[in-house]
N, C-alpha and C positions, 0 to 999 in steps of 0.2 A: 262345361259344368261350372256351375257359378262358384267362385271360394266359400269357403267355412266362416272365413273373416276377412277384417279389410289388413291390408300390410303396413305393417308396424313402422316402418316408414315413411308410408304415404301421411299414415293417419299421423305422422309427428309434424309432415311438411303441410299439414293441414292447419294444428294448430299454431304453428309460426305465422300462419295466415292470420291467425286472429290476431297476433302480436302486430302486424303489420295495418290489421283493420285501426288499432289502438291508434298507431300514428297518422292515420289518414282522415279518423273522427276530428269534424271543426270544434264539437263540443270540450274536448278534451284542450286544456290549459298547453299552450303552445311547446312550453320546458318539455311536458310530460310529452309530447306528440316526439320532440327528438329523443326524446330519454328513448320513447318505443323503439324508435330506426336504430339505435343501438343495440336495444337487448334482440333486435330480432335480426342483428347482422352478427351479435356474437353467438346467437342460438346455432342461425349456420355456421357460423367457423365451428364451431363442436358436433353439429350435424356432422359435417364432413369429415373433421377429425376421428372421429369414432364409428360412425352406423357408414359412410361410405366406405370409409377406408377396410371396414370388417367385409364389407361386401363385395369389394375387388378382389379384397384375399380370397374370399368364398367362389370366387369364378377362377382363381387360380388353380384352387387346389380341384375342384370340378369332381366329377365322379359319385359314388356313394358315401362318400365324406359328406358332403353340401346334401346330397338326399335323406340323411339320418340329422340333418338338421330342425328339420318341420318346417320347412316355408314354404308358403303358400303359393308364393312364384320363383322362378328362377332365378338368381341375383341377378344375372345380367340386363333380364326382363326390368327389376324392380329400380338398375341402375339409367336403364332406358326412361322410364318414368321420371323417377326423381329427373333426371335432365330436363328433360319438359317443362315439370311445376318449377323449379326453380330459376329457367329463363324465362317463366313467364311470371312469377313475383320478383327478379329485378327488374322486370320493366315495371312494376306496377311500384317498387321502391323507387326506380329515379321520379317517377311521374309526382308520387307523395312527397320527396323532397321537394322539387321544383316548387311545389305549392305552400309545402314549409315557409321556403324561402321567401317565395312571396306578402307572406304572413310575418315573415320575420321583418321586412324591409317595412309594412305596414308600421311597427313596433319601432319602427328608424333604428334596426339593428342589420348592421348590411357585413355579410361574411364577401372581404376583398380580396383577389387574386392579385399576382404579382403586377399586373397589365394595368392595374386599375388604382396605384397610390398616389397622390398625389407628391409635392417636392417635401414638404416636411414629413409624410411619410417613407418616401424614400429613402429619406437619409435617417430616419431612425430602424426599418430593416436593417438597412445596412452596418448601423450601428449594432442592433440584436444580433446579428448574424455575427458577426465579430465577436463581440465579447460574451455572446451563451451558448454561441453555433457549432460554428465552427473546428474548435476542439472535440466536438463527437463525433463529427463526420467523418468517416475514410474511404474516399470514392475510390472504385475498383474499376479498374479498366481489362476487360471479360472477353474482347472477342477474339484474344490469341490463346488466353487458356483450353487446356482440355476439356473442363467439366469446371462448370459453374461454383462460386466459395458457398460456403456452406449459408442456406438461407434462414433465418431464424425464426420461429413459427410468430406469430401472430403479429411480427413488421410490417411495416407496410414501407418499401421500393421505390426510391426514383430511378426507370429505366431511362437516359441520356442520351441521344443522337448526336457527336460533334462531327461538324461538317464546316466548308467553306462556302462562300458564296462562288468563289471561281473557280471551283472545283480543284485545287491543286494540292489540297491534300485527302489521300484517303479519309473515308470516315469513321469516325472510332465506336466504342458502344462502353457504355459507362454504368458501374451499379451505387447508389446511394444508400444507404440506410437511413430509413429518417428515425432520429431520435427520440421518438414521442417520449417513448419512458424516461428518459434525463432530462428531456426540456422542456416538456408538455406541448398537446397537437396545439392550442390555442395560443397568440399571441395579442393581445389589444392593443389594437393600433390609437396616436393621437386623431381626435375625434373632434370633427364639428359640435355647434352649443347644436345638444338636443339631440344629439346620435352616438352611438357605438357601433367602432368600425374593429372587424377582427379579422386577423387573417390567418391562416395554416398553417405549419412548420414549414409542411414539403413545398410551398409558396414562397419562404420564409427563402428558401432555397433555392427555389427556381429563380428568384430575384440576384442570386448570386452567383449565378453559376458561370460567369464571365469571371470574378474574382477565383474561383476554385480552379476553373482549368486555363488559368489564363497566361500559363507557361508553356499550351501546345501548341500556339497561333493558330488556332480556329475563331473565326467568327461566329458561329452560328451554332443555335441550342435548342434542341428540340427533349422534351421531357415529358416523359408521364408514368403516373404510379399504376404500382399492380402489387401484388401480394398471394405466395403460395400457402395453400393449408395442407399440410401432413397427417399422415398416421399418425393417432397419438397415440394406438395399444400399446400398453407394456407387454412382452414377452417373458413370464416369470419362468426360469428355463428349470430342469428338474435336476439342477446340480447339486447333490445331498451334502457336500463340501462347502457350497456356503449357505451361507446364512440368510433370513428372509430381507434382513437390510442389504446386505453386497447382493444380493436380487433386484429389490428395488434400485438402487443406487443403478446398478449397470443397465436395468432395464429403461433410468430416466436418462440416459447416454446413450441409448440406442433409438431413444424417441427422436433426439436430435437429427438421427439420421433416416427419419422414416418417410415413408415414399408420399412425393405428394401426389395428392386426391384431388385438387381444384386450382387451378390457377386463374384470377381474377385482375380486368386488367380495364384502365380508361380505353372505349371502344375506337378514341381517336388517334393510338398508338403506332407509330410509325409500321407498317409492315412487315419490312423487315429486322426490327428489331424484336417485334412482336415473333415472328418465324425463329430466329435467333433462341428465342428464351423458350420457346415450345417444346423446339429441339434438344436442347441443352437439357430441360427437363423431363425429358422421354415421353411426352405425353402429344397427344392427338388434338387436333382441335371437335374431336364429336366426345371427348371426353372429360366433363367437369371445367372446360372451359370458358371462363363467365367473361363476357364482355359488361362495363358496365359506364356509368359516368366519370366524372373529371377525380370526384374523391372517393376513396377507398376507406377501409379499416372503421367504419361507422361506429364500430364500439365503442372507439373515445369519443364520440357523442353523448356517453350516456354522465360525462360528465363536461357538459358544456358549457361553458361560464355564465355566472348570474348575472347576465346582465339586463334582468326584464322587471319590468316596471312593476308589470300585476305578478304581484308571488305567490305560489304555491298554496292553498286552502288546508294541505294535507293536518290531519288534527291531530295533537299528541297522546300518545298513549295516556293511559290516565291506573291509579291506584285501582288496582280491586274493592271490594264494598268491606270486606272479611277483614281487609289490613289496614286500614286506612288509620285504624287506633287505635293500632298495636306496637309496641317497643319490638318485639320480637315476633319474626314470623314462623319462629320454630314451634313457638308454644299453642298459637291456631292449630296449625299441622297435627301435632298431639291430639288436640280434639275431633276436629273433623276435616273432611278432606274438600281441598281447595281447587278451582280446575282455573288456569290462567288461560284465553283464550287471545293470542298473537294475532295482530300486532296491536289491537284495543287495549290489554289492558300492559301493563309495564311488567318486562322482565326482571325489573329491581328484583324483585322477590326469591327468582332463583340465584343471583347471585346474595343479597343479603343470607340466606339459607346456608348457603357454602361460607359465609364469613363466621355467620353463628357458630356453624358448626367447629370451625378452623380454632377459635379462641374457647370454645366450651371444654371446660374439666372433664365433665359426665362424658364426651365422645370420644370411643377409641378409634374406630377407622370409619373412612371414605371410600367408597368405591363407585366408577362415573365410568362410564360411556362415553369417546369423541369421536367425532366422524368431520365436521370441518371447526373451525374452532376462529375466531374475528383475529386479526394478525396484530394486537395489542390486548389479547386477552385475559375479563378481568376472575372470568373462569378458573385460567390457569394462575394469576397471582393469589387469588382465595385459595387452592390449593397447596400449591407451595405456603404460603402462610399457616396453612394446617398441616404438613411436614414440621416446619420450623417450631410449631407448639406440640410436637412428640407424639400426631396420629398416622396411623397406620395410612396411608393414601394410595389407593391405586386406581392408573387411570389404565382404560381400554382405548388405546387408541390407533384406529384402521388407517393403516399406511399408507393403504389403495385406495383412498378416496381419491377418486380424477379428479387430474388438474390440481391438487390440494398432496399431493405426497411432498416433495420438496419443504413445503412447511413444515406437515406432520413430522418427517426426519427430525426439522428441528427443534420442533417442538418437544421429541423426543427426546433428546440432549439435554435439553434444559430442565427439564422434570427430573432425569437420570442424576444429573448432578445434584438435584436438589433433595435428592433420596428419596424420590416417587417410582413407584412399584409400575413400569411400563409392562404390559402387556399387547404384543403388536400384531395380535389376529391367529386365523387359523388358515393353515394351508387351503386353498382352493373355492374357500367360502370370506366373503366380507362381514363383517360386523357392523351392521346397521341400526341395533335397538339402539333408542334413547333412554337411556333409565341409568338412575342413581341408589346407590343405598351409602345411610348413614347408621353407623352402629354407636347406640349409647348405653351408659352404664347407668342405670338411676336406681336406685332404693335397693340394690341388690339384683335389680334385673336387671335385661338387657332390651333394650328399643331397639327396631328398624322405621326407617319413616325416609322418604326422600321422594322423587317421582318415577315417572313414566309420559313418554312426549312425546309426541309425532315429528316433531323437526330438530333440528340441531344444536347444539348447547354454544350458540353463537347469539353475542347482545346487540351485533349489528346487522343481520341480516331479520332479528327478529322484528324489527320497524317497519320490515316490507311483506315478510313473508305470514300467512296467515296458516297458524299451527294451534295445538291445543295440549296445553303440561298441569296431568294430575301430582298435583304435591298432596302426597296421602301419610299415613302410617299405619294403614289397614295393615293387619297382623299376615294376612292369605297374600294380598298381593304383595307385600314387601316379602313374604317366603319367598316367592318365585321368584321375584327381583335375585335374590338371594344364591336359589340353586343359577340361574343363570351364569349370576359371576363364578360360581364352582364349574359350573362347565367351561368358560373361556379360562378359566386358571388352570384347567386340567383338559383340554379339548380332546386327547387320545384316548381317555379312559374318562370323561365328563359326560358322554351320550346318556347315559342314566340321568342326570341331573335336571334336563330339556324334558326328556319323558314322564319327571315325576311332577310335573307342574301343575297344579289344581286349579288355579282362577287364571295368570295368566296363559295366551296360549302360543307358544314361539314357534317360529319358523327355524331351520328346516324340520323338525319334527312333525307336528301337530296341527299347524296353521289351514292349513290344503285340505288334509280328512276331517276336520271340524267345521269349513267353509262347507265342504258336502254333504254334510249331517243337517246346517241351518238350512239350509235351500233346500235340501228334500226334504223336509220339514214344511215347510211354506207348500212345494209341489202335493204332499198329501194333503195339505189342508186345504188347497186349492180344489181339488180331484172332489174332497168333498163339500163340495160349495161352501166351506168354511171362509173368514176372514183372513186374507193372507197377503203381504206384503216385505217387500226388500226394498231398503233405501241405503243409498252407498255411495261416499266421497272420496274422492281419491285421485293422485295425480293421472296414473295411468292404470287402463284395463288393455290388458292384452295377452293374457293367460286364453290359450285355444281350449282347455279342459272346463276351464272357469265359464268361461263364455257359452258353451257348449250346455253347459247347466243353468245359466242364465235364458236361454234360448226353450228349453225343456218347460222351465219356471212358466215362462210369459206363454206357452202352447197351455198349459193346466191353469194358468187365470190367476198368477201371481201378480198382486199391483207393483210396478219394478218402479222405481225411480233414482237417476242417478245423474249425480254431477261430479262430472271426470272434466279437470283443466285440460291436460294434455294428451297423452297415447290414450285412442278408444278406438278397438279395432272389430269391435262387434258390428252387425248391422242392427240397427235400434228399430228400424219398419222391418212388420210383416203382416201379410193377410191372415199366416198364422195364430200371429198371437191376438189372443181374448181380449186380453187390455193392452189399450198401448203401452207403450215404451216410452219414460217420460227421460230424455236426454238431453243434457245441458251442458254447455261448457262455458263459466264463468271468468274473463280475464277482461279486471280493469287495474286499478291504482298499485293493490296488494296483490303478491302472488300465493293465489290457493296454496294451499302447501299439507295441508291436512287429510289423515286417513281417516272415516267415520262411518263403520258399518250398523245400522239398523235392521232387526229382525223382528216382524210381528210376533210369532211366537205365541199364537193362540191369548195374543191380549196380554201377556208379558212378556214386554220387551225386551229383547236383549239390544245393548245397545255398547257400541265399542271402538276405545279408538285405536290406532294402529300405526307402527311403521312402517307398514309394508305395503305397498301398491300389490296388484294382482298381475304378478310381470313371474315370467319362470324363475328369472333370476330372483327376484326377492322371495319369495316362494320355497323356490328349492335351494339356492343355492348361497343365501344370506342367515346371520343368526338375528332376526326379528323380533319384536313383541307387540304383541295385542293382546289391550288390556281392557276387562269388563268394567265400565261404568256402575257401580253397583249404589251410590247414593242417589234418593229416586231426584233432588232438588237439583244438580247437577246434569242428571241422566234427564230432564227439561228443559233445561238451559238450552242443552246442548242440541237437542231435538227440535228444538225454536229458531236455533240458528240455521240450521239446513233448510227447516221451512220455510224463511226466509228467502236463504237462496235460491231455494228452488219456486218461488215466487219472483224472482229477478226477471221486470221486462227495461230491461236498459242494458247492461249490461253483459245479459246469458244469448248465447247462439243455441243453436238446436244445430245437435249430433245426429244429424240423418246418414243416409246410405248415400248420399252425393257426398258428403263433406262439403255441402254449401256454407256454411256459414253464415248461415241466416242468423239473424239478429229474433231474439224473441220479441216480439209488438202484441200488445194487448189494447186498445184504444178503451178499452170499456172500464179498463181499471186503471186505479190510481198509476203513477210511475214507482214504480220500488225501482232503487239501486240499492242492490243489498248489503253492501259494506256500508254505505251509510248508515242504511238502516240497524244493521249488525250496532255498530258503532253505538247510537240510539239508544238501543235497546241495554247493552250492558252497561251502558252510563248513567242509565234513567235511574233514578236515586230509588224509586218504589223495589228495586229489585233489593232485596236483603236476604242476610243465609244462603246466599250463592241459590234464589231461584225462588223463594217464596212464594213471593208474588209478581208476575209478569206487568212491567209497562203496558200504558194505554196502547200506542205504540205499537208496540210487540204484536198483544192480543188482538189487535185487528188487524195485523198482517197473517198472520197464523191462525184464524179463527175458520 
């Protein structure tokens, strides 16, 4: 019996596929080809951390626990697979590096191993090893211990073979840390006229490791790196004694000790030392095992030194058309409502907003939404600044964002001391909206005006990532703005709040039974050979109920179309359906990062953006917002940009039932790259009043 969908899994090691296509494209700027080998060797270290690691547990616990889950296969099945795809995308990783490389040595940039310096580089390693090195290192010598020192997640390991040449002393087994974080993985070497020579920390090392153990009298050094990834669930245990911080706190203490899931290793690794660390780690060789090439931890690729001649094309954000000649972006806002479209135009705006607001008399309080927040945040100084000018400030800020709590904690501290009203979530649910409200006092009355965004109130990931923030002061959607924050300030007796919401529509309440209502909506208009259509962005589909009505939609003659970056677990072919299935996944320079549902609607559109992918969790188990685009110039804008994308033949693949990854090709029509294009279009000076009038441009890609 064929599945209902594809596994949530597969379909994520899928789209890592396309991350990896990214770095393998010659067309793609050399920097940005490694940048890719990075983000898609960190993609899997958080694969593994989180979706295998949940998945091992889920074959532990076994039984009708794992059957009242919904999956579609049996973990053990789905961890059979993932094995598979992902020894067969590190070979297709070494083979793209090697090629890199070669491209790089074209560029006279040569990455040198220890084997390969010449006398004046010798004695400047050995120099750097000395006076940057050396003090971080603390080699352990492991093969008389019981059980291996504690490994720390995302290092990367020199495993060490000392031995003799004449055999006369036992051979020992050695563990290294290499210090990327205190010394950085790159080192520049002195360079012939016309090249740059770089070489690796753990090189930096292997070059020395005659000096470090050179009190055992061994001659002989055999080394290579490898790196384990861990469980990274926190376990939030239901101890009513403490508190949700001593939860978190102990929960990120026992991450330390969580079981690993993958161990990855140069495939040239002595045997038995490779057997040694297997064991020691309780793990199998048919289990998450990765053999791989010489270098490991490719993450720190993703900041690899500029050393390249041709630089980067990428274009700078630019002023919205609305602000460009205004002293104040508070006073636009008042009038009509502004949509910033990331990473085109500049987030100046939201933070100037938070500053206005911080030194304005008329403002009594602030109240904001965090979920990850830039680790020099000017977010959080605009706030604090609006403490210290006597407004009320409170921030929402979720603890449990992965990988990002240790900050939050901090972050948390520092707001506290500075008289910022924390509020740090609700038991068993995350807080996911992005949305702001600012309360003002003018003429006697009171204003609300602030936004609602699809991504994170962060000004350094917004250069990359591609989101969309209405700065409004609509009277309807700043209410629900409004009761929102009544219900996170009151979360036990706040459910009323979520339900009384008129325009916007939050999750977990509402979002799911109104998703039902638009698409059978589309399904009767279809049924009656009426006009009917759904167009939908978003990072991930993987909702089995959602899907399942998608599927209903396309059988009744609904036109679907949809551009999902990441998790899409639907099958987008069927002989079934009346019209195809128009599926796209978009990943080049900027990361999709935007929710944008479109409903026909009998010729009125509804049109809407969202923080919430169609995933259970966000759905049922997050507090969300999706909010109606209700200006029609905006509600165009926006409608142009998707069209766009969903005209992309350069950079969109097609989401079929293989998870090919075919590349969209259209030979008969011009090339669209749609971020360009994108980019184009919101820069073209004809565009005024956020939408007026569409670019030449535009209107002939969308026409």
């Amino acid at each position: 019996m064929k599945r209902k969908t594809i596994a949530r899994d597969i379909s994520w090691l899928s789209f890592n596929g396309r991350v990896l296509q990214e770095a393998a494209d010659p067309s793609v700027p050399l920097r940005e080809r490694i940048k890719f080998l990075g983000i898609f060797s960190n993609n899997m270290d958080e694969f593994f951390r989180v979706r295998v690691a949940t998945l091992k547990r889920m074959t532990e616990i076994g039984g009708k626990k794992v059957k009242n889950m919904h999956l579609e296969q049996a973990p053990g099945k789905i961890l059979d697979e993932i094995q598979q795809i992902v020894l067969q995308q590190q070979i297709s990783f070494n083979t793209i590096w090697e090629n890199v490389r070669k491209e790089l040595e074209k560029e006279k940039i040569f990455l040198i191993n220890e084997k390969q310096l010449n006398k004046e580089q010798q004695k400047f390693v050995q120099t750097y090893f000395e006076e940057e090195v050396r003090s971080n290192i603390i080699p352990i010598m492991v093969e008389n211990l019981p059980q291996l020192p504690y490994l720390r997640e995302k290092s990367l390991y020199l495993g060490v073979v000392l031995s003799r040449r004449d055999g006369t002393l036992k051979r020992k087994y050695s563990l290294i840390e290499v210090p990327s974080k205190a010394v950085g993985r790159f080192c520049k070497l002195p360079s012939p006229d016309g090249e740059q020579h770089i070489i690796l920390l753990e090189d930096v090392i292997r070059f020395n490791l005659k000096s470090i153990f050179s009190y055992f009298g061994y001659d002989r050094y055999g080394s290579w790196v490898f790196k384990v990834t861990k469980d990274a669930e926190i376990d939030i245990d239901n101890d009513v004694s403490t508190t949700m911080i001593q939860k978190i706190e102990k929960g990120l203490r026992n991450r330390r000790k969580g079981k690993p899931v993958r161990f990855v290793y140069d495939k040239e690794m002595d045997d038995g030392l490779l057997d040694f660390l297997i064991r020691k780690l309780n793990l199998s060789r048919k289990e998450s095992v990765i053999p791989g090439g010489r270098i490991h931890n490719f993450r720190h690729f993703m900041d690899f030194p500029d050393v390249f001649q041709k630089k980067g094309q990428r274009k700078k954000p630019f002023q919205h058309q609305l602000l460009k000649n205004t002293m104040r972006v508070t006073d636009v806002i008042l009038e009509k409502d502004i949509m910033l479209n990331f990473p085109y135009h500049s987030f100046n705006p939201v933070i100037d907003l938070l500053r206005e607001a911080a030194i304005d008399p008329e403002v009594t309080a602030i109240k904001i939404t965090a979920y990850r927040l830039a680790s020099n945040s000017k977010v959080i100084n605009a706030l604090i600044n609006a403490v210290r000018n006597g407004k009320q400030v409170t921030v929402m800020l979720e603890l449990r964002a992965r990988f990002d709590e240790e900050a939050n904690l901090e972050w948390k501290e520092r707001l506290e001391e500075e008289g910022v009203k924390v509020l740090i979530g609700i038991p068993n649910m995350k807080v996911h909206a992005k949305i702001c409200l600012i309360k003002k006092r003018h003429n006697n009355h009171t204003v609300h005006y602030g936004y609602v965004s699809t991504g994170n109130l962060n000004e350094r990931t917004s250069h990359v990532y591609g989101d969309h923030c209405l700065l409004t002061s609509d009277r309807f959607i700043m209410a629900d703005v409004n009761r929102i924050f009544n219900y996170l300030e009151n979360p036990k007796d706040g459910g009323k709040f979520l339900k009384a919401c008129k325009t916007l529509i939050p999750c977990p309440t509402s979002l799911r039974r109104e998703l039902y209502k638009l698409i059978n909506k589309e399904i009767r208009a279809a049924r009656a050979k009426k006009p009917a259509g759904i167009t939908l962005k978003m990072n991930s589909l993987s909702d089995e109920a959602l899907i399942l009505k998608l599927y209903e939609a396309a059988r009744a003659g609904v036109q679907i179309k949809l551009v999902i970056r990441g998790i899409f677990c639907m099958y987008s072919e069927s002989d079934k359906f009346i019209v195809p299935v128009k599926a796209i996944s978009i990943v080049d320079e900027y990361l999709e990062h935007a929710r944008v549902f479109i409903f026909h609607n009998a010729g009125d559109e509804k049109v809407y953006i969202s923080s919430a992918d169609w995933m259970v969790r966000n759905l049922d188990h997050r507090v969300e917002a999706t909010c109606p685009i209700l200006d029609d110039k905006i509600k165009r804008v926006l409608k142009n940009i998707i069209e766009i994308q969903l005209l992309d033949n350069v950079k969109a693949r097609i989401l079929d039932n293989e998870l090919s990854n075919r590349y969209v090709r259209d030979r008969k029509q011009k090339k669209v790259r749609s971020q360009l294009e994108i980019y184009q279009y919101l820069h073209s000076k004809t565009i005024v009043h956020a939408g007026t009038e569409q670019s030449a441009n535009a209107e002939a890609l969308t026409a």
